[in-house]
Biopython code that builds the backbone (N, CA, C, O; Angstrom):
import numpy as np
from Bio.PDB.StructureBuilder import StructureBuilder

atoms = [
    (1, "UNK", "N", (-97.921, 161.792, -35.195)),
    (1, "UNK", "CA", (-96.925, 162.802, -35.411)),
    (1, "UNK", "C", (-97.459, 164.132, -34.899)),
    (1, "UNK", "O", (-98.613, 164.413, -35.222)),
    (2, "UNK", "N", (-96.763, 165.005, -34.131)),
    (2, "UNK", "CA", (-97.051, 166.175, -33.893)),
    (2, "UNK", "C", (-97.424, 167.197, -34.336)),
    (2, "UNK", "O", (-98.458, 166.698, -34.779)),
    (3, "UNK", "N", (-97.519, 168.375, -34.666)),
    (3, "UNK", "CA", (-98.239, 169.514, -35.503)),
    (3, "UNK", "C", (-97.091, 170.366, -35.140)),
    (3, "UNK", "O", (-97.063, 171.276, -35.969)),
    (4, "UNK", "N", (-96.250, 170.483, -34.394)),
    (4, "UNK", "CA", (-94.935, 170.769, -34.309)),
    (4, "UNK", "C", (-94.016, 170.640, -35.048)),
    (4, "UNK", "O", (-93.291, 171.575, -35.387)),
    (5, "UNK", "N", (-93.854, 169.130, -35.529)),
    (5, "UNK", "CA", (-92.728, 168.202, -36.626)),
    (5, "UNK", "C", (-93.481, 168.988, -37.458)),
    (5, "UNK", "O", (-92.733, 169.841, -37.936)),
    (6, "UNK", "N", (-94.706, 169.123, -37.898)),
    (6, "UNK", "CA", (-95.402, 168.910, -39.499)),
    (6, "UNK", "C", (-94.871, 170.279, -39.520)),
    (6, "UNK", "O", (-94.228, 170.368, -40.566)),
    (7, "UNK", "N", (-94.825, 171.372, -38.887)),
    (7, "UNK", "CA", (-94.495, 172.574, -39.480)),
    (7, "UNK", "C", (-93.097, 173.149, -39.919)),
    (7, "UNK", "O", (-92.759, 174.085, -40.643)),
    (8, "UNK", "N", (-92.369, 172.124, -39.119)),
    (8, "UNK", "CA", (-91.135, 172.366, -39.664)),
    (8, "UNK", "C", (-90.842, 171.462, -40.273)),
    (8, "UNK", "O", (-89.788, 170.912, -39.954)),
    (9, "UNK", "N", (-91.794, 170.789, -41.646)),
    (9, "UNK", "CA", (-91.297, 170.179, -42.757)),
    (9, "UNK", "C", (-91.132, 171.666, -43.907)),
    (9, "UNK", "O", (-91.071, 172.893, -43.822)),
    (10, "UNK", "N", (-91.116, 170.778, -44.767)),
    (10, "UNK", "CA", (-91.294, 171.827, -46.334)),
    (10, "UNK", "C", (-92.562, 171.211, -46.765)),
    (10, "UNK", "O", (-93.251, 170.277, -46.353)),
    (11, "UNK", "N", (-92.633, 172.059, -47.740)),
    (11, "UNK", "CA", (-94.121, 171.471, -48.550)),
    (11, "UNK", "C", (-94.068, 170.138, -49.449)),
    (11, "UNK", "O", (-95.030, 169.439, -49.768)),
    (12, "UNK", "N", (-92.828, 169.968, -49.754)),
    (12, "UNK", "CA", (-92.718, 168.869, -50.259)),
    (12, "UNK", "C", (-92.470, 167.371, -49.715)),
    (12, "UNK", "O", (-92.610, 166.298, -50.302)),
    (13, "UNK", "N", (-92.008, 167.688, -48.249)),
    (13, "UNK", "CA", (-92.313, 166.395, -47.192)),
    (13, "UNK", "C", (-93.144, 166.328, -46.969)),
    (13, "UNK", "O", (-93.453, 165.238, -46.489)),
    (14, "UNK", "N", (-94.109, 167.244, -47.080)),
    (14, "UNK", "CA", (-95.246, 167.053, -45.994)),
    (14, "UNK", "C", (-95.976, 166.624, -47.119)),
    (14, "UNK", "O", (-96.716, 165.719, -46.734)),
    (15, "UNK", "N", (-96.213, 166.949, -48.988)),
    (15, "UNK", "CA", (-96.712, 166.000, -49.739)),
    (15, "UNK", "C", (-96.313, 164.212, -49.552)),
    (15, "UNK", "O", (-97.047, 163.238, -49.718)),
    (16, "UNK", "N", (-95.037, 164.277, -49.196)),
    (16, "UNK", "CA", (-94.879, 162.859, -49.364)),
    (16, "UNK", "C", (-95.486, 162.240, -48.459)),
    (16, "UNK", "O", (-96.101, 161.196, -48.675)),
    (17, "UNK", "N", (-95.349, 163.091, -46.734)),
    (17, "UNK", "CA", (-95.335, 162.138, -46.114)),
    (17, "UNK", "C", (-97.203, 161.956, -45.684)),
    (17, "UNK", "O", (-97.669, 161.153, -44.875)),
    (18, "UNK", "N", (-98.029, 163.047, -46.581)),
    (18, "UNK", "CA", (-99.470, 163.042, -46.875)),
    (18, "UNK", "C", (-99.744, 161.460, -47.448)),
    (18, "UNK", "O", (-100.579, 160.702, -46.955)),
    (19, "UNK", "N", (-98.838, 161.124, -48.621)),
    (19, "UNK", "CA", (-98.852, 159.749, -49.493)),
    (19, "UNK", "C", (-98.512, 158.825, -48.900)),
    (19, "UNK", "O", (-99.143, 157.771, -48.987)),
    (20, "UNK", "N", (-97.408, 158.949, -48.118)),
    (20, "UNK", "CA", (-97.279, 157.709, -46.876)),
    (20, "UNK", "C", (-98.353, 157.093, -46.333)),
    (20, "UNK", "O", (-98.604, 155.904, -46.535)),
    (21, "UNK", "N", (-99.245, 158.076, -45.411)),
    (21, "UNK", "CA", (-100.055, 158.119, -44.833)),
    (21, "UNK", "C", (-101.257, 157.421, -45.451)),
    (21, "UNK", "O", (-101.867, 156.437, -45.032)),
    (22, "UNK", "N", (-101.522, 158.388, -46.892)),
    (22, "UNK", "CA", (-102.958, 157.248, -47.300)),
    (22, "UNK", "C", (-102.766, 156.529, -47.572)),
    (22, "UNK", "O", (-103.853, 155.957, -47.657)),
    (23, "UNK", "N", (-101.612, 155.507, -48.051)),
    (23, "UNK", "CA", (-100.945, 154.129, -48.434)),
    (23, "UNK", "C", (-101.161, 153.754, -47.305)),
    (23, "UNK", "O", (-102.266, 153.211, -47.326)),
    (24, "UNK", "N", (-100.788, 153.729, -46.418)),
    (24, "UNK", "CA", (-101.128, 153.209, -44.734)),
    (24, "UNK", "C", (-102.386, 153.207, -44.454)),
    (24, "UNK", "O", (-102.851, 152.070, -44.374)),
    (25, "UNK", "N", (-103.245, 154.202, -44.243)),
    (25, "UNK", "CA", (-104.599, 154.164, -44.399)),
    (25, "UNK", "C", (-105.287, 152.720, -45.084)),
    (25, "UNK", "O", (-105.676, 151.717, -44.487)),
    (26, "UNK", "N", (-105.282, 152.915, -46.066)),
    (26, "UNK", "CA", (-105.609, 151.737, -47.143)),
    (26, "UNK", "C", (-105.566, 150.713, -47.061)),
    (26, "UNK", "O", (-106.481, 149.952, -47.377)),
    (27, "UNK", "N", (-103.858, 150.207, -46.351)),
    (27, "UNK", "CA", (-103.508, 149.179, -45.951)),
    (27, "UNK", "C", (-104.215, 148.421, -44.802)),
    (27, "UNK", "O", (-104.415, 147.227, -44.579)),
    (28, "UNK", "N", (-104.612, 149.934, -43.958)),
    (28, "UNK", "CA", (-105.402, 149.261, -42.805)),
    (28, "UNK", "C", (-106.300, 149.327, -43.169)),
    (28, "UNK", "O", (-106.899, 148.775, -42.246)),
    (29, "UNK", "N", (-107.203, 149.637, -44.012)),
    (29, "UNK", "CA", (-108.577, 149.399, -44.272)),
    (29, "UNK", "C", (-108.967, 148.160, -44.880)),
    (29, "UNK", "O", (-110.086, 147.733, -45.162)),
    (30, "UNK", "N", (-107.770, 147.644, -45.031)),
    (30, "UNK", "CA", (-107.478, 146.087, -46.466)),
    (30, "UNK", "C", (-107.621, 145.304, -45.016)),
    (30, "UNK", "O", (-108.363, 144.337, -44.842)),
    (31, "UNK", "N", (-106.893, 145.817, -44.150)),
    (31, "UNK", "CA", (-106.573, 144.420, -42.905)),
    (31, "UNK", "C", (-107.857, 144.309, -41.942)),
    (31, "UNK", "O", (-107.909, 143.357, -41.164)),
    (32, "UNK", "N", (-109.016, 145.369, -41.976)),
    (32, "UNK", "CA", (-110.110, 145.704, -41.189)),
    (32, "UNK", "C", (-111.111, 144.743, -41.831)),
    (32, "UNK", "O", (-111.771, 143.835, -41.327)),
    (33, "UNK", "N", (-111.029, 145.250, -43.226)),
    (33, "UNK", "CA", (-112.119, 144.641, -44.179)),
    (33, "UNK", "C", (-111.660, 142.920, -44.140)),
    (33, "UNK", "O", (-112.586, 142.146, -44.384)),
    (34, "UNK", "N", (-110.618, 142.449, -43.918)),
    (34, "UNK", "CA", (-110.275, 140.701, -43.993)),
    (34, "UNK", "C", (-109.946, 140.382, -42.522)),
    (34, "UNK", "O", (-109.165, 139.475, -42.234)),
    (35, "UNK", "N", (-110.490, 141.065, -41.697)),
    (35, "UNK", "CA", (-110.506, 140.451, -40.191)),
    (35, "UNK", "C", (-108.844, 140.625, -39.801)),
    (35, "UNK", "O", (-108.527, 140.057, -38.756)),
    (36, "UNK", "N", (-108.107, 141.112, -40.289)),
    (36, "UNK", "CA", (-106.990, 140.829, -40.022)),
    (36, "UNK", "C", (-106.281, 141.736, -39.192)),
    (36, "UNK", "O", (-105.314, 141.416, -38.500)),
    (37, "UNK", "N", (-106.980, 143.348, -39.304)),
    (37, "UNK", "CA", (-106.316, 144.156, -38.007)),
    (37, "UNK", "C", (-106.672, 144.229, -36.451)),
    (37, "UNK", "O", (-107.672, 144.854, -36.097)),
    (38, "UNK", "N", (-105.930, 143.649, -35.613)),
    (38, "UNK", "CA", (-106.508, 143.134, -34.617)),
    (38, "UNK", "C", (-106.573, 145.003, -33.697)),
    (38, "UNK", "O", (-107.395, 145.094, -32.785)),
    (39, "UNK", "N", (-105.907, 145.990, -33.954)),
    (39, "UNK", "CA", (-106.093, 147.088, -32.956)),
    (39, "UNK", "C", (-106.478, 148.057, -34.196)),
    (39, "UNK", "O", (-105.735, 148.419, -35.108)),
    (40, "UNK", "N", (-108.216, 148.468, -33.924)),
    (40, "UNK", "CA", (-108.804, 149.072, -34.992)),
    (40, "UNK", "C", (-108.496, 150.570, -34.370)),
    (40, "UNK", "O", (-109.030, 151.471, -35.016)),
    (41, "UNK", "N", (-107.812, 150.943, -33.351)),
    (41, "UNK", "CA", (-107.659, 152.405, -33.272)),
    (41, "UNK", "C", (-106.387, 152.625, -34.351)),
    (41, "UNK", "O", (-106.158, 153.786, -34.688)),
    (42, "UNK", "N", (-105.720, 151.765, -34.792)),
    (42, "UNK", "CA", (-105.009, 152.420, -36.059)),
    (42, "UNK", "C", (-105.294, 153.326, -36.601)),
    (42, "UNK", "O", (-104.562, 154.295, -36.804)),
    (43, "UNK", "N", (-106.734, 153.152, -37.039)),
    (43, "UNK", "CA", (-107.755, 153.382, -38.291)),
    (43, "UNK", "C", (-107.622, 154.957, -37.741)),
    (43, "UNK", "O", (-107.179, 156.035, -38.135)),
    (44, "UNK", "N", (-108.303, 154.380, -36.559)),
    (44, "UNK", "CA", (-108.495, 156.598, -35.694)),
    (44, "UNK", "C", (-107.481, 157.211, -35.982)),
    (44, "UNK", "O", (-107.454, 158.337, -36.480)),
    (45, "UNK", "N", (-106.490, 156.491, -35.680)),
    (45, "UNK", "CA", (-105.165, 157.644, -35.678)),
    (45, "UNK", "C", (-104.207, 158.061, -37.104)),
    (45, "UNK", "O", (-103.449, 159.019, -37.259)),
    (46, "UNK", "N", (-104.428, 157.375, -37.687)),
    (46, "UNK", "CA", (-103.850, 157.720, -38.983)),
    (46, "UNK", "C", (-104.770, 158.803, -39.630)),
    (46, "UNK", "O", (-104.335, 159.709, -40.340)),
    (47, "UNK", "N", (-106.339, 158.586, -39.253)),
    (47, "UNK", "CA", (-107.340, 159.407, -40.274)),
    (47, "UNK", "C", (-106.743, 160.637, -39.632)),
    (47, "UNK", "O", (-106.553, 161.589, -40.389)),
    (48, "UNK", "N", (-106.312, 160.815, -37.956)),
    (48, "UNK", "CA", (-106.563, 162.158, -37.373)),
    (48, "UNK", "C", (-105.246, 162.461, -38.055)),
    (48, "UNK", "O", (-105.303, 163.503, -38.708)),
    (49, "UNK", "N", (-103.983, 161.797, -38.090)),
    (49, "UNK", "CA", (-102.351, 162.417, -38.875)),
    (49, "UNK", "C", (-102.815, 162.973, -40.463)),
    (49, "UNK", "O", (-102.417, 164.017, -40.980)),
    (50, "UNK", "N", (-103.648, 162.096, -40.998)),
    (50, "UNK", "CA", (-103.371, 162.966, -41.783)),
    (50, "UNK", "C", (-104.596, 164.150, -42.424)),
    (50, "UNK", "O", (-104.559, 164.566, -43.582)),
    (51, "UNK", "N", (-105.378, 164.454, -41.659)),
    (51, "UNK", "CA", (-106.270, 164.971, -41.601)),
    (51, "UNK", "C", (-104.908, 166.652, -40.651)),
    (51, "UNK", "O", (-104.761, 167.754, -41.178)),
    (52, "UNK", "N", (-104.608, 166.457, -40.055)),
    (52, "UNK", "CA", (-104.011, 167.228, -39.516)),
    (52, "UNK", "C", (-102.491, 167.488, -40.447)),
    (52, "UNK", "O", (-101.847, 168.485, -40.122)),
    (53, "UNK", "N", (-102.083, 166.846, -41.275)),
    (53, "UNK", "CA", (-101.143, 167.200, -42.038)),
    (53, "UNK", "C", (-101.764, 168.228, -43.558)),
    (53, "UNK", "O", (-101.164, 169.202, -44.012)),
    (54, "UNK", "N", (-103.019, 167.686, -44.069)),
    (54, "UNK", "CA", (-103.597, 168.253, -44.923)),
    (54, "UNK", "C", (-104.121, 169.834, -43.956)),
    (54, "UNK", "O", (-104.154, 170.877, -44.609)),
    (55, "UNK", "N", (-104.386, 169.870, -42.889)),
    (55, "UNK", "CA", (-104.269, 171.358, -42.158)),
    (55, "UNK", "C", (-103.011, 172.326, -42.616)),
    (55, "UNK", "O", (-102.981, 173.429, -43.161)),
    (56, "UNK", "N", (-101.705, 171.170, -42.023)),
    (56, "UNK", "CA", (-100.969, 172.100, -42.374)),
    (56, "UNK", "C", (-100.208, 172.739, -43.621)),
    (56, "UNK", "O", (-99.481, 173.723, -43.759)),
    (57, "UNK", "N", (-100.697, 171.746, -44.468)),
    (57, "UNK", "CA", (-100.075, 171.992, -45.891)),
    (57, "UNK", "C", (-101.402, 173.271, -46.246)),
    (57, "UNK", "O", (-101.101, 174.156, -47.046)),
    (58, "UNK", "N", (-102.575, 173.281, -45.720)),
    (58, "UNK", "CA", (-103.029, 174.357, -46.383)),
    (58, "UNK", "C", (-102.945, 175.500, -45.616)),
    (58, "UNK", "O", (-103.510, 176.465, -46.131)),
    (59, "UNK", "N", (-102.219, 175.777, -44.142)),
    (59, "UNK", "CA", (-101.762, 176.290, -43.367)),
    (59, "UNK", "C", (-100.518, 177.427, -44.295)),
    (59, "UNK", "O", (-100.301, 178.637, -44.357)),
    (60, "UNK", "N", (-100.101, 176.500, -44.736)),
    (60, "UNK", "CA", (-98.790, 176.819, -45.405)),
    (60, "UNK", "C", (-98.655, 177.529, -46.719)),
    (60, "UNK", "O", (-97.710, 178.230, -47.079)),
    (61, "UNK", "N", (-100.243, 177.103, -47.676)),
    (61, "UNK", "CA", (-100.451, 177.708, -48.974)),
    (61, "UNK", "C", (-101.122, 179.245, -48.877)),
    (61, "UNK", "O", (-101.507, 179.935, -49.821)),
    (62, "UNK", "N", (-101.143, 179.547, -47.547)),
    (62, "UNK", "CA", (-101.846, 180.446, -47.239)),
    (62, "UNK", "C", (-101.057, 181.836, -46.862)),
    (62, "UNK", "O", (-101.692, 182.836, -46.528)),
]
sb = StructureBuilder()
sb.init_structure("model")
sb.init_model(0)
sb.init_chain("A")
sb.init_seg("    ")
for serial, (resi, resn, name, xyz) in enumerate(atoms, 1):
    if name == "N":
        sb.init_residue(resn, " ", resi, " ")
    sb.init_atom(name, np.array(xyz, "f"), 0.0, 1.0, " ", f" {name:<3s}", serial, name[0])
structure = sb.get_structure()
């Protein structure tokens, strides 16, 4: 997701869609750990979304 979209959420999408994200995270860490995710750049790209969404939510408290 872009850093574009993320700023024109509210603070309260961008909590949810923070929770999306580590639910997903998790999920792929469940499918890494049992051999089961066959494209481990998932892993990269979700850490960088929401690593970059927690930017902008504190972007925003600021």
């Amino acid at each position: 997701m872009k850093a574009s979209e993320l700023r024109a959420m509210g603070a309260t999408e961008l909590q949810k869609e923070l929770l999306i994200m580590l639910r997903t995270q998790f999920g792929l860490r469940m499918q890494k750990a049992t051999q089961q995710l066959s494209n481990t750049n998932q892993l990269r790209n979700i850490r960088k979304d929401i690593s970059r969404v927690r930017t902008i939510i504190t972007e925003k408290a600021i």
